[in-house]
Residue, then its C-alpha position, 0 to 999 in steps of 0.5 A: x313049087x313044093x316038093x311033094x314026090x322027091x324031085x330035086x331037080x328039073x331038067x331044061x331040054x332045050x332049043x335042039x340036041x344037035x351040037x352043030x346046031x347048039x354052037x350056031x344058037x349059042x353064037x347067035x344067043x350070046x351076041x344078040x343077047x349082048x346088043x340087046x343089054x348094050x342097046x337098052x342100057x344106052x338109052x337108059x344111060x342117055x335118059x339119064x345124062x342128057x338134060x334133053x331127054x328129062x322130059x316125061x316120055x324118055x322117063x318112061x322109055x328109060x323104065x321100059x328098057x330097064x324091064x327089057x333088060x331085066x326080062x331078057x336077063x331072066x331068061x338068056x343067060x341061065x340057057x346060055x350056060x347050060x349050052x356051054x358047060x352042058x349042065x341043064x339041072x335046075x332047082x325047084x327054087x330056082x325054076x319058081x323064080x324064074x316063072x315069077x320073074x319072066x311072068x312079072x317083068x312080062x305083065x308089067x312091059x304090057x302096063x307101061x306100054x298102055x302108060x306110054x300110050x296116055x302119055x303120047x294121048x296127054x301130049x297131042x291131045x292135051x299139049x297146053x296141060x301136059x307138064x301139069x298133068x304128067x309131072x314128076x309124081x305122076x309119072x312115078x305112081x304111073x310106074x308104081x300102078x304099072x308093076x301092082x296091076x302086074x302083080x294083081x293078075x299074077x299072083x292069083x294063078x302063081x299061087x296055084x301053080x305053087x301046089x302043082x306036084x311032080x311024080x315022074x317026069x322031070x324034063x322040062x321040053x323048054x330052054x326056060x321055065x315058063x308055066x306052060x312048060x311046068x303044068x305039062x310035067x304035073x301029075x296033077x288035073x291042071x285043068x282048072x289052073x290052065x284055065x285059070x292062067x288063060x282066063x287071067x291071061x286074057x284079062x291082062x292082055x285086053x286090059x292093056x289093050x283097051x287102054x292102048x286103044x281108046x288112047x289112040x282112038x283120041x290121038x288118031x282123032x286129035x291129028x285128023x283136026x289139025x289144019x296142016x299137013x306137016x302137023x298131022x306127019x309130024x304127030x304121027x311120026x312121033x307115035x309111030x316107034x310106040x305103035x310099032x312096038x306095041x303091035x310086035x309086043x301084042x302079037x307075040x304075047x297073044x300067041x305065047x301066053x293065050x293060044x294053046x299050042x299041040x305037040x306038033x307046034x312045040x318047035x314054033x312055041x320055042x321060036x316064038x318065045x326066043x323072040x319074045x324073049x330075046x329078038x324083040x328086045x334087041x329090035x326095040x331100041x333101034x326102034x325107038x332111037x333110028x326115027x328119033x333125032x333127039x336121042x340120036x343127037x343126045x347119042x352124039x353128044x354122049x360120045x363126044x363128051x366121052x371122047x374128050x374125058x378120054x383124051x384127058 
């Protein structure tokens, strides 16, 4: 965002300007932004100890906790010290980065959970073929393919958003930068690159979508075929946690970053993103870990062998 008008600085609002209730969020932001790193960073840490879990699908889940860790960490704790020291100035370049890094690391959650989707496909549908398909270079141009169609649908309405101008206001009515929030300030006709961001938006949002989709059109339809019941429970119960996921994902971006939200529903805007940004992450790996036994045993593992390093 170029400095055109003499701004230096934007200022974040915020959730609330009452101070009760500013100690409440603060407590409740500090600590479930804490069990979120320490949840994501448990399965990251599992994923890559345990000879068990060096299978295809916990590769994936290792580099999609790593991004929920990033995405959270782009947002909560810039917010958290602005509650705590009551400083809510922050740079041109600094709100520019966060836009970018909130945008990226959201597009590319949305790429690698429609990876993860093929990845659940190969393995019900194709299980005779699985390690040949989804070997080890697979999987990482997978993950490389994920975070370049992130950035093919996000840099075109970026780069717009670099030539906004800014010629009176400069409080942001957010507690981050996102790039609703900016146009809003502008005193620039953002009529175009609003539709222009939705239009990109859209095409991200169904591209994914699709893909997740038709992968489970052919899981759905894999499972029905199977002879026996405990098969077709257990096929099931190994998609459930993904589907899960995905369905909470979708739903919140789909509100976030499509609708376009009036005055009067700014407050329920700001509780939506706190989710997306923050509940959500936290809510993931208990997801993904409480109906697994693998990671639940790997979990076990990882503690004994800490236990006895320790009494050593």
């Amino acid at each position: 965002m170029q400095n055109h008008s003499g701004i230096t600085l934007f200022i974040l609002r915020g959730l609330t300007d009452d101070p009760h209730l500013q100690v409440l969020i603060f407590i409740f932001l500090f600590l479930t932004y804490m069990l979120s790193v320490t949840g994501n960073l448990t399965i990251i840490t599992l994923t890559l100890v345990d000879p068990h879990l060096k299978t295809p699908m916990y590769f994936f889940l290792r580099n999609f906790s790593f991004l929920e860790v990033s995405f959270t960490s782009a947002c909560i704790p810039r917010y958290l010290y602005s509650m705590s020291t009551g400083n809510k100035n922050v740079t041109y370049n600094a709100c520019a980065t966060q836009v970018f890094f909130i945008t990226l690391l959201g597009s590319t959650e949305l790429f690698l959970l429609s990876t993860m989707s093929f990845d659940h496909y190969v393995a019900i549908c194709k299980p005779l073929h699985y390690t040949t398909i989804m070997s080890s270079k697979v999987c990482y141009q997978l993950i490389l393919s994920s975070l370049l169609g992130s950035l093919m649908f996000i840099l075109p309405p970026l780069s717009m958003g670099l030539q906004l101008e800014f010629c009176s206001s400069n409080i942001i009515d957010h507690f981050v930068c996102d790039s609703s929030s900016v146009l809003k300030i502008s005193c620039l006709d953002t009529t175009f690159i609003k539709k222009v961001i939705v239009t990109f938006a859209v095409l991200l949002l169904m591209t994914t979508l699709v893909l997740v989709v038709l992968s489970y059109a052919y899981i759905v339809r894999t499972i029905l075929k199977f002879p026996s019941a405990k098969q077709r429970k257990k096929a099931f119960s190994t998609c459930s946690s993904h589907m899960i996921v995905v369905s909470m994902t979708y739903g919140t971006c789909i509100f976030v970053y499509v609708k376009s939200p009036g005055k009067e529903e700014l407050a329920l805007e700001k509780a939506v993103s706190v989710l997306v940004t923050l509940v959500a992450p936290v809510m993931n790996p208990f997801i993904y870990t409480l109906r697994n036994k693998q990671v639940i045993q790997a979990f076990k593992d990882f503690v004994k062998r800490m236990a006895f390093v320790i009494k050593l």
